[in-house]
C-alpha positions as CSV (number, residue, x, y, z in Angstrom):
1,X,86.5,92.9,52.3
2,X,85.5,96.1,53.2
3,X,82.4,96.8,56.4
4,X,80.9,99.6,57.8
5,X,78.4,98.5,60.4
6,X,76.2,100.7,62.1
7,X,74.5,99.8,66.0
8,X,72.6,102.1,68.3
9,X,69.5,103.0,66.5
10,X,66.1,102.2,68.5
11,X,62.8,103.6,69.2
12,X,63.0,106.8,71.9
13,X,61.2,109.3,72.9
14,X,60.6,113.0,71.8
15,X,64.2,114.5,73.8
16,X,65.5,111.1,73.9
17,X,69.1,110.3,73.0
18,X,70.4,108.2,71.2
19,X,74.6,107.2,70.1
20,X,75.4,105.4,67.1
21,X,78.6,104.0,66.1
22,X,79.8,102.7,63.0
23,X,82.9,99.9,63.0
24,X,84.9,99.7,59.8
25,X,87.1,96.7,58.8
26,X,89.4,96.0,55.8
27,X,90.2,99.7,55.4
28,X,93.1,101.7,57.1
29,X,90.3,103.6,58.7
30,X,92.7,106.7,60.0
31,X,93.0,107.6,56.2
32,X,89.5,108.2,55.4
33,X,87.1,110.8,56.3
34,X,83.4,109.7,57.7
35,X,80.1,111.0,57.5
36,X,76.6,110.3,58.5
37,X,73.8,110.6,56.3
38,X,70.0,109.6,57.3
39,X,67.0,109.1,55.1
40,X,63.6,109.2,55.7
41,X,60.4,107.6,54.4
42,X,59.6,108.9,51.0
43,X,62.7,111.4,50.7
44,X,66.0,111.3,49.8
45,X,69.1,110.6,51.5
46,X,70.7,113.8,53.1
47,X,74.1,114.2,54.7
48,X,73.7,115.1,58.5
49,X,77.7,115.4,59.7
50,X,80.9,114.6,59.0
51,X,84.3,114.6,60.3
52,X,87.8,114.4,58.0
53,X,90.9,112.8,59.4
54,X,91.5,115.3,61.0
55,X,88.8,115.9,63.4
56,X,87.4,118.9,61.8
57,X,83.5,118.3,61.9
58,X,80.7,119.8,59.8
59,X,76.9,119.8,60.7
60,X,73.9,120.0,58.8
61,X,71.9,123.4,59.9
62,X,68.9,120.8,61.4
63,X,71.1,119.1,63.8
64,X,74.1,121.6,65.1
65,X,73.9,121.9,68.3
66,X,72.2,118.0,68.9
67,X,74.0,116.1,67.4
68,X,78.0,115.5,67.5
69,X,80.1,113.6,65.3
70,X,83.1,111.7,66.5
71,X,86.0,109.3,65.7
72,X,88.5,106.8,67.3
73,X,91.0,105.5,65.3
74,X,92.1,103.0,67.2
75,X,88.3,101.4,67.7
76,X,87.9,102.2,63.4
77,X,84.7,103.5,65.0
78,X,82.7,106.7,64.3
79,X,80.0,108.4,66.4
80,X,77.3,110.3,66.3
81,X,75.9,111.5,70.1
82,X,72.4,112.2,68.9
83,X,70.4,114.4,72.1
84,X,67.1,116.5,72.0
85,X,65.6,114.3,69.1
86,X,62.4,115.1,67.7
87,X,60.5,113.0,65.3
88,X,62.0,114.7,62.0
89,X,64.5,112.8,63.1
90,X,63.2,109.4,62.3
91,X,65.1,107.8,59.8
92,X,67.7,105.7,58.6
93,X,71.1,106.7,59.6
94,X,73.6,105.4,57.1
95,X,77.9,105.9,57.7
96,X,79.7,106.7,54.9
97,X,83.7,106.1,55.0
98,X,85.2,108.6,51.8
99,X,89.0,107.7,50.8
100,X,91.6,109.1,48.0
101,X,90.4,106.5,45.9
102,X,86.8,104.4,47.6
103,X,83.7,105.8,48.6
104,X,82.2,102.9,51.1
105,X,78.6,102.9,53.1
106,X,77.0,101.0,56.3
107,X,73.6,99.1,55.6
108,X,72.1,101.5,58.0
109,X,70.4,101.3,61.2
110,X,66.5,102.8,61.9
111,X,66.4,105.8,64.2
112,X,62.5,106.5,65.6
113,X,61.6,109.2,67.8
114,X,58.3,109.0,69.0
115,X,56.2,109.2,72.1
């Protein structure tokens, strides 16, 4: 069976930072590339960063140059090193592990920046 779990959201400040990881099991993690996505109240889900297997990372124009996306394989565990948050940035972050053939997601964790 197949997991993404996501951990490390939380209520911070304005500036605040903030790291989430997302484990994977059942899935030979070095073989797929991982994003995050976020979505806020009201609007869709958007993609925020992503990083393929190998280690090439993309970020969305709102968060390059906050945020950084990271991987170990031997942890099957993504990052994302979120610094200088504002509160657009309140959401819920989502990982997304993309395959040759499966396209799996976390069950999200909330992410609110507020003073």
């Amino acid at each position: 069976q197949v997991q993404l779990v996501e951990s490390g959201g939380g209520l911070v400040q304005p500036g605040g930072s903030l790291r989430l990881s997302c484990e994977a099991s059942g899935i030979i993690f070095r073989f797929y590339a991982m994003g995050w996505y976020r979505q806020a109240p009201g609007k869709q889900r958007e993609w925020v960063a992503g990083i393929t297997t190998g280690d090439s990372t993309n970020y969305a124009d709102s968060v390059k140059g906050r945020f950084t996306i990271s991987r170990d394989n031997a942890k099957k565990t993504v990052y994302l090193q979120m610094n200088s948050l504002k509160p657009d940035d309140t959401a819920v972050y989502y990982c997304k592990a993309a395959g040759p053939l499966n396209t799996y997601w976390g069950q999200g964790t909330q992410v609110t920046v507020s003073s």
